[in-house]
N, C-alpha and C positions, 0 to 999 in steps of 0.2 A: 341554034343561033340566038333565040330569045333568054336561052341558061348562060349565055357568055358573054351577052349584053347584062345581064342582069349583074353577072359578077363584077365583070368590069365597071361597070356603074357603084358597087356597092365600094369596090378597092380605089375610086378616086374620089366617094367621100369619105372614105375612112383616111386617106392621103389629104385629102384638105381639111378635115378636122385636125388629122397630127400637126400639120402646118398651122393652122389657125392657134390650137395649143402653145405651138411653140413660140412663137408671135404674143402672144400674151404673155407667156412666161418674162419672155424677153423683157416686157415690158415693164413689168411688176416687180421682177428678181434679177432676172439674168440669160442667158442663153444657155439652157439646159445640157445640150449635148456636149460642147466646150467646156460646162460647168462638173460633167464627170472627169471630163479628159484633164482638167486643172488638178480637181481634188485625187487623182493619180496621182500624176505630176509631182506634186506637193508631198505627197506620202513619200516617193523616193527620194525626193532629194532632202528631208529629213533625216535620211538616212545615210544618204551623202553627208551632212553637215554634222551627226554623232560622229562619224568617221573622221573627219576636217578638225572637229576640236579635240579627238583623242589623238590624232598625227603630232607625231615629236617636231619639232624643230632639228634639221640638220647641224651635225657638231658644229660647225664650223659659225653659224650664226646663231646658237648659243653660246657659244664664245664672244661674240660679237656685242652681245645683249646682255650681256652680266655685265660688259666695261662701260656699257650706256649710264650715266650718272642720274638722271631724273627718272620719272613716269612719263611723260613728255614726250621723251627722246627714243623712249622705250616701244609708247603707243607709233608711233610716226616710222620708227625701225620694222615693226610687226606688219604695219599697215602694206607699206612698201614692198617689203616680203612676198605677201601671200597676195597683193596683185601681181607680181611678177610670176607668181606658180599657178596662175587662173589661168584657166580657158573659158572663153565662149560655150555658157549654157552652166557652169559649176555653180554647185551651193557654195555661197560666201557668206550670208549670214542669216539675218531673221529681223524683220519691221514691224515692231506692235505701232497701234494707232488707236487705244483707248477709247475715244471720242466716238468713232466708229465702227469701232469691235473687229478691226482688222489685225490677223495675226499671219505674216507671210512669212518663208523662207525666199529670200532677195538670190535671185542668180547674175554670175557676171555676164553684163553686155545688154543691149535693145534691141537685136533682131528681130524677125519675127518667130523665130523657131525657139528664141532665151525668153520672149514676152508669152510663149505658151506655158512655161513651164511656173511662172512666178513674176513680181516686179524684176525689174532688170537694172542695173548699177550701168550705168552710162562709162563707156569705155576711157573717152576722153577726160574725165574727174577723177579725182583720188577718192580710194577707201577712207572712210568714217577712221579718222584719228591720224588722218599723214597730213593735214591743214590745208586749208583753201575750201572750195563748195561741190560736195559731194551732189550727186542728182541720181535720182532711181524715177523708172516710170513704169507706169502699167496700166493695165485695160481697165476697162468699167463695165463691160458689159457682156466678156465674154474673158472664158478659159479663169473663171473661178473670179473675175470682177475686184480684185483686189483694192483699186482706189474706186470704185463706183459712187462711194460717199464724201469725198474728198472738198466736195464745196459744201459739207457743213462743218467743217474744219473751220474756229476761228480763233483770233488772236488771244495767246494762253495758253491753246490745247496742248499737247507733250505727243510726240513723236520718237520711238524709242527703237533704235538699232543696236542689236547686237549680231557680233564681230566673236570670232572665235579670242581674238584679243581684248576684246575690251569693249564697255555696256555705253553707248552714246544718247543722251537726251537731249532733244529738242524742241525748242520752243516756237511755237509759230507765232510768226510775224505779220504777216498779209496772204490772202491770194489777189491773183493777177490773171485775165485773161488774154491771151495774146496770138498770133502768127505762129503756124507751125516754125515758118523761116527761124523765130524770133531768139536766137541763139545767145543771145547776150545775157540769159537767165541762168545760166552755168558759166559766168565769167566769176574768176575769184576777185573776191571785195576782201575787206581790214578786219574782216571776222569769219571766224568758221561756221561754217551753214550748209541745212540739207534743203535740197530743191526735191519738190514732188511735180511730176510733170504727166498729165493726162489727155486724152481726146476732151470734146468738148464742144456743143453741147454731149448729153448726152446720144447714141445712134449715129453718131457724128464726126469726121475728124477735120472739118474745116477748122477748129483751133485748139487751142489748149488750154486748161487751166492749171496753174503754176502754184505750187503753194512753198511761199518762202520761210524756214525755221532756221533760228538762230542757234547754236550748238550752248545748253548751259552748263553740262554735266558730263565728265568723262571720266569712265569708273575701269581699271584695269581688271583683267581676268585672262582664267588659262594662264599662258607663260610670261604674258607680261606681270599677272600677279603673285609669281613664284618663283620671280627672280631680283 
């Protein structure tokens, strides 16, 4: 009896150290466990998106795309497209973030099963290059913490999406803390613009912080720049 008290004693503090651990990690970096299951995650659907940018275009809308007269009309054609061929959870493209060293692969949708996998492209907003105000959100603090640093984001910094179609740069303008409710941050306004949308504080999801980027730079590629 005293050998199985002894064990047992020894396996719940070896369980509240792993705990204690992982509670600091949390703190310092990120939530460990979630933080493998992202950088999976992340690996496949890399691999998903080589795949996405090497997929043709169906005859029928490249036909379509060759009689488009601008880049414009070309980028907004493409964008359109390949929301309409998304599902929930797919690689659509990739978010560098410079300022703090964030490089994701972006999936369609914010559930919670698409917000494990990477940031997520808000269902209701159009893809980067169809006009109005795109919105991607994601964690900070778990399954690879993607925006975690997002409030040392300031007005300047460059925000950089690319789209199997075409390389998007943005400029940020402000962040905003606000109401989960507070939906009027993905209403389209007189310019194109990327919304970043996180929990807040951080450990927290009583609000969000918002970070507003103006669109400067739209550079074609893949079959927009080959047609």
């Amino acid at each position: 009896m005293r050998r199985v008290i002894r064990i047992l004693s020894s396996v719940l503090i070896l369980a509240g150290g792993l705990l204690l651990l992982d509670a600091g990690l949390t703190v310092v970096w990120q939530e460990p466990v979630s933080a493998v299951v992202g950088r999976i995650n992340q690996g496949k659907l890399g691999g998903e998106l080589e795949k996405l940018e090497a997929a043709p275009l169906p005859r029928l809308e490249r036909r379509a795309l060759r009689a488009l007269p601008d880049e414009d009309r070309k980028l907004k054609f493409l964008a359109r497209s390949l929301k309409r061929r998304s599902d929930d959870g797919d690689a659509i493209g990739r978010i560098r973030i410079p300022k703090i060293g964030a490089d994701f692969v972006v999936v369609n949708g914010t559930q919670a099963e698409d917000l494990r996998k990477g940031p997520g492209l808000y269902e209701q907003t159009p893809f980067p290059g169809a006009g109005g105000t795109t919105a991607i959100a994601g964690h900070r603090t778990t399954y690879g913490a993607p925006f975690r640093h997002v409030d040392r984001l300031k007005k300047g910094n460059r925000i950089i999406v690319t789209m199997p179609y075409g390389r998007f740069t943005y400029t940020v303008e402000r962040l905003r803390i606000v109401k989960p409710t507070a939906l009027w941050v993905i209403n389209r306004v007189s310019y194109d613009r990327l919304v970043l949308s996180a929990c807040h504080p951080l450990y927290s999801a009583a609000k969000r912080i918002i970070v507003f980027a103006r669109l400067t730079d739209a550079e074609p590629r893949g079959t927009a720049q080959a047609t």
